[in-house]
Structures are given as C-alpha cells and as structure tokens.
C-alpha positions as CSV (number, residue, x, y, z in Angstrom):
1,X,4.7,-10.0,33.6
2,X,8.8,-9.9,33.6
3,X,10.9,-12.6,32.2
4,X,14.2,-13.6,32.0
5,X,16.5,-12.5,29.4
6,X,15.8,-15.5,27.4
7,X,12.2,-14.9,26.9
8,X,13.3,-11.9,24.1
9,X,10.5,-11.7,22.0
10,X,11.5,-10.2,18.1
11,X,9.2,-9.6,15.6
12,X,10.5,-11.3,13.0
13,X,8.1,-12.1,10.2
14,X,9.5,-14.5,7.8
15,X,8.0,-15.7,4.2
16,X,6.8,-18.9,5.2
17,X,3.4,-21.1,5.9
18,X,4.7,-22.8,9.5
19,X,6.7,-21.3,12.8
20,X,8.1,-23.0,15.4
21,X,9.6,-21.1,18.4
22,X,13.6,-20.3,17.7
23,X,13.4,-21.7,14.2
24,X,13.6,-19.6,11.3
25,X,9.8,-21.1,9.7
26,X,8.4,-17.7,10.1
27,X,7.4,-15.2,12.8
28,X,5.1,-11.8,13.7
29,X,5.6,-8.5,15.2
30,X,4.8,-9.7,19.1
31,X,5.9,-9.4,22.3
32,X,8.6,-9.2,24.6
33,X,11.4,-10.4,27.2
34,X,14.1,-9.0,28.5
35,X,17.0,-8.5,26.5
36,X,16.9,-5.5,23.8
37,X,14.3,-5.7,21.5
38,X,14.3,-4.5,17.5
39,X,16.3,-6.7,16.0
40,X,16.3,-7.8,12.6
41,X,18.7,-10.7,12.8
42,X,18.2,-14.4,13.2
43,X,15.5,-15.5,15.5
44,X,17.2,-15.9,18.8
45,X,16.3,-19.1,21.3
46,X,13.0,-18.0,23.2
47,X,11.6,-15.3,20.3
48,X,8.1,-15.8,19.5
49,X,7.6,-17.3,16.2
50,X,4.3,-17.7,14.2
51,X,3.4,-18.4,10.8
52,X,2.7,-15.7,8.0
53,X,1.2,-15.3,4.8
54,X,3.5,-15.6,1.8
55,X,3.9,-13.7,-1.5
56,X,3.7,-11.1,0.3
57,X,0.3,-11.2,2.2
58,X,-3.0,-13.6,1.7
59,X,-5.6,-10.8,2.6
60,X,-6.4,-7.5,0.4
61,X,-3.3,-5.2,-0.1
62,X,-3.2,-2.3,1.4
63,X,-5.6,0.6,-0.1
64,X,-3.6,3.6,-0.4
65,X,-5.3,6.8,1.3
66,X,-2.6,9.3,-0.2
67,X,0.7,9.2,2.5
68,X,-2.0,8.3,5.5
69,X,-0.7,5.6,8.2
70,X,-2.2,4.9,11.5
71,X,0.3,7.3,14.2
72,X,-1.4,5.9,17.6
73,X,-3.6,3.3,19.1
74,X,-5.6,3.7,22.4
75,X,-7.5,1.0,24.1
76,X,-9.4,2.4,26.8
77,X,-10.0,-0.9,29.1
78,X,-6.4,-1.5,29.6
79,X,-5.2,1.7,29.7
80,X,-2.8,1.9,26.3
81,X,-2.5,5.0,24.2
82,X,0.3,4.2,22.5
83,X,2.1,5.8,19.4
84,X,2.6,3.1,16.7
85,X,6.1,2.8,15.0
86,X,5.6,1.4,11.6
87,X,7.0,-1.7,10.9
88,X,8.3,-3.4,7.8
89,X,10.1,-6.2,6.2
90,X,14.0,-6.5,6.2
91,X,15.4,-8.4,3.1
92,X,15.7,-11.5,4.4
93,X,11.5,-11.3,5.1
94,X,12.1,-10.6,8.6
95,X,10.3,-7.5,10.0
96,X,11.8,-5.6,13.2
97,X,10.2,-5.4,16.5
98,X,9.1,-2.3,17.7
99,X,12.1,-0.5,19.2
100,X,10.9,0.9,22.0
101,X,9.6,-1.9,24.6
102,X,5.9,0.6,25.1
103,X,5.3,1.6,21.6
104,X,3.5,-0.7,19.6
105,X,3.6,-1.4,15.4
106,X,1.7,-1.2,13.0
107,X,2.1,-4.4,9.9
108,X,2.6,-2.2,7.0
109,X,2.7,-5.0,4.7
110,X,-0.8,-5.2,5.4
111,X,-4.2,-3.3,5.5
112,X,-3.9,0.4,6.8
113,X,-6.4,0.1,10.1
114,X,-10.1,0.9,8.6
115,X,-9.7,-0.4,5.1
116,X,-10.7,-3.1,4.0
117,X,-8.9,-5.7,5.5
118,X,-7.4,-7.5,8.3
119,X,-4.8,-5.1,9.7
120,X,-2.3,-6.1,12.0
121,X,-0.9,-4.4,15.4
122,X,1.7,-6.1,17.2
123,X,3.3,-5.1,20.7
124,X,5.7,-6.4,23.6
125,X,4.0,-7.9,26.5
126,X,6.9,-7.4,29.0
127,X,10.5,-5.8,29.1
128,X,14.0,-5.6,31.0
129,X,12.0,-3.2,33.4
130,X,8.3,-5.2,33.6
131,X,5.3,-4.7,31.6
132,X,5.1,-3.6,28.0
133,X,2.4,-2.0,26.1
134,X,0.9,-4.9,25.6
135,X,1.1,-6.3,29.1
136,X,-3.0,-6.0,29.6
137,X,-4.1,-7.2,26.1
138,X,-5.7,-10.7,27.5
139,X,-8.2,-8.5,29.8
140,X,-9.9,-6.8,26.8
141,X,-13.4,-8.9,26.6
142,X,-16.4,-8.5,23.5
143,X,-17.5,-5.4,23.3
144,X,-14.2,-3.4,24.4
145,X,-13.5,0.1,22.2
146,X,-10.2,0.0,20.2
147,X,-9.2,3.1,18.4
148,X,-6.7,3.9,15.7
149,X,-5.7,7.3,14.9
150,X,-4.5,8.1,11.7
151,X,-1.8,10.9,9.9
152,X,-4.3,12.7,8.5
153,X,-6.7,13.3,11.5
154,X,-9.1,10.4,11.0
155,X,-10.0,7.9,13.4
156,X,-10.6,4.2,13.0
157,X,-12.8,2.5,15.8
158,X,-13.4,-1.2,16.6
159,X,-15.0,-3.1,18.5
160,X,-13.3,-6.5,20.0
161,X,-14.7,-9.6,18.7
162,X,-13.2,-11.4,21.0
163,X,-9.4,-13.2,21.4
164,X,-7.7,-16.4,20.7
165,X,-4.6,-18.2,22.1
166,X,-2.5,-19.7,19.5
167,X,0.3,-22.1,19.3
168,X,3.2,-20.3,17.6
169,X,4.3,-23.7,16.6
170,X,0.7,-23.9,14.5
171,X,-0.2,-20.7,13.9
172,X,-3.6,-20.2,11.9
173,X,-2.0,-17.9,9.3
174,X,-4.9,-18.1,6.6
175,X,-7.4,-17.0,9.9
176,X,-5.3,-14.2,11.1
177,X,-4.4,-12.8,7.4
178,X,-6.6,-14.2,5.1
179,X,-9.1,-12.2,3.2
180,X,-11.9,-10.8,5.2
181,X,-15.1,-9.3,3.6
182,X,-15.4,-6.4,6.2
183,X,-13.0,-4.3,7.9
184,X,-10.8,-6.0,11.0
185,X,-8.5,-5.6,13.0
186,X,-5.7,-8.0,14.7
187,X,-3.8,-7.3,18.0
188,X,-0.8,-9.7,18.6
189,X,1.1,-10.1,21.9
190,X,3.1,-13.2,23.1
191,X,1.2,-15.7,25.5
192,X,1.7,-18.7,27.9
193,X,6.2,-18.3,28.9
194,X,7.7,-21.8,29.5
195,X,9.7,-21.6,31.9
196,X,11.6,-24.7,31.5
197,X,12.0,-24.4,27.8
198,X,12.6,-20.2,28.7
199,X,10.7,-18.9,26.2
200,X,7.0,-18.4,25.0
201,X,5.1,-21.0,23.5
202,X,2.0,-19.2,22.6
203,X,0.4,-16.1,20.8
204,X,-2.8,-14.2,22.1
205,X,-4.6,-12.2,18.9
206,X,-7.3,-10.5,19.6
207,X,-10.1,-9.4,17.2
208,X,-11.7,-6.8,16.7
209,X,-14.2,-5.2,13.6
210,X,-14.8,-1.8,12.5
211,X,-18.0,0.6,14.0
212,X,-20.4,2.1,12.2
C-alpha cells in the first residue's frame, strides 16, 4: 500500500553481517516508498536495511551459463510478470534499487535463478503513485508457481516453500544466503511500515525451490 515520502525504500546492499534501518550496517535490494527510488547513496532515514553476506557472498558463486541472465519473472497468483533489471554492487558495497518502481532485480552477485544456489530477487512494494511490483508478494502461499525466464530462452520454475517476516534490524543473513544443497530461490519486499518511526521495520522473503 502507499506511503509517505519517508518510507523510500533503496536497495542498498552493504558488506556487512548486521542492518539496522537508516544505518549504514548493511542492506538488500527491497521495496519501496515514495520518494525516487535507485539510488546508490547513503541509506536515507526510513530505507529498508537488512544484513548480507560478506566477502562477497556466503552461498555458491554464481555458475556461469555463457552471457545467460534471468530477463523476467512472472508469478501467476499475484498477477506479476515483470522484466528484471539486473542489479549490482556500487564501490562502496552498496547495490542500486531497481529504477523503475514495477520492475524487479535480479542479485547478480549471487546464483543466476536455476543453478545451484540461493538466488536472490528483490522488488518495491509501493511507490509515489501506489502499489509496486511487489505490492502482492505476502499473498503467495506453499505450493504457488514462480517462473524465471532467462536470456537464452530457458525457463526456471519454482515452487514457494513458503515466506518469512524478518526484522531488518536482525536479519538472518546465513538463512537467506547461505549455502543450499538444491536449487532456491529468494523473493525480498519490505514489510510491516511504522508509521510513527516513518519507515519499515521489517522484510518479507519468500521461498521458493526449483521443479522437476
């Protein structure tokens, strides 16, 4: 649902093991307020912080499939079929939010969606103009389809796990990015807006495996 201008949400992913909304401990692509998203600078009061794996990820590296990277999502139950900007670190660790407030991102520092893996999708969960991409991502339930298309044609399908509310302030970094023996899949959008602190508190990730 909207926010106010303070609840910008940045994806700003930061070498470090804690995050704490506002701070500069460490944050993940997520989702978003109201005020212009994209940004690579200092976490702003009310962006969506979380902790992330150091040096430079704790699951498997990515397994390079030639130039191949996921180029859309679609998740059937909630209506997204999204194109997926691809999202990196700036120098300072940080990594940009997706710049358009409907498009989601892809983690590239991490598993290329269908390898072996946890990989990471992250999206806004409101805008300046009302829901994001993201907006519907705490209705998916067990059982839901997820599916990742990739540059070269193929397509990656999962099936949700489940989901998980987490405190940005104690996120569960080794669970979210840690090694995996199978092949998963993480979608990140910001959670639970305090509105007298004006700004989220809370992350939903849900989870989801490969099929077949």
């Amino acid at each position: 649902m909207r926010r106010t201008a303070t609840a910008l949400v940045v994806a700003a992913l930061l070498v470090a093991a804690a995050g704490a909304c506002g701070s500069d401990d460490g944050a993940v692509p997520a989702a978003g307020g109201a005020a212009g998203g994209g940004s690579a600078a200092p976490v702003p009061s009310g962006a969506v912080t979380v902790s992330t794996p150091s040096e430079p990820a704790t699951g498997p590296r990515p397994i390079p499939v030639d130039d191949t990277v996921p180029v859309r999502v679609r998740i059937p139950a909630i209506g997204v079929d999204s194109a997926l900007e691809t999202l990196h670190r700036a120098d300072d660790g940080r990594l940009a939010a997706p710049e358009d407030w409907q498009t989601a991102g892809w983690f590239a520092g991490g598993p290329i969606p269908g390898a072996p893996g946890p990989a990471v999708i992250a999206g806004h969960v409101d805008s300046p103009d009302g829901p994001a991409v993201f907006a519907g991502l705490a209705r998916l339930r067990p059982g839901d389809r997820v599916e990742v298309e990739l540059s070269d044609g193929a397509v990656a399908a999962f099936e949700v796990d489940g989901s998980r509310r987490v405190p940005q302030a104690d996120f569960p970094t080794d669970e979210i990015y840690g090694p995996v023996p199978d092949r998963q899949l993480r979608l990140i959008t910001c959670h639970t807006f305090d509105e007298a602190a004006g700004h989220y508190v809370d992350n939903l990730v849900v989870f989801a495996t490969v099929t077949g």
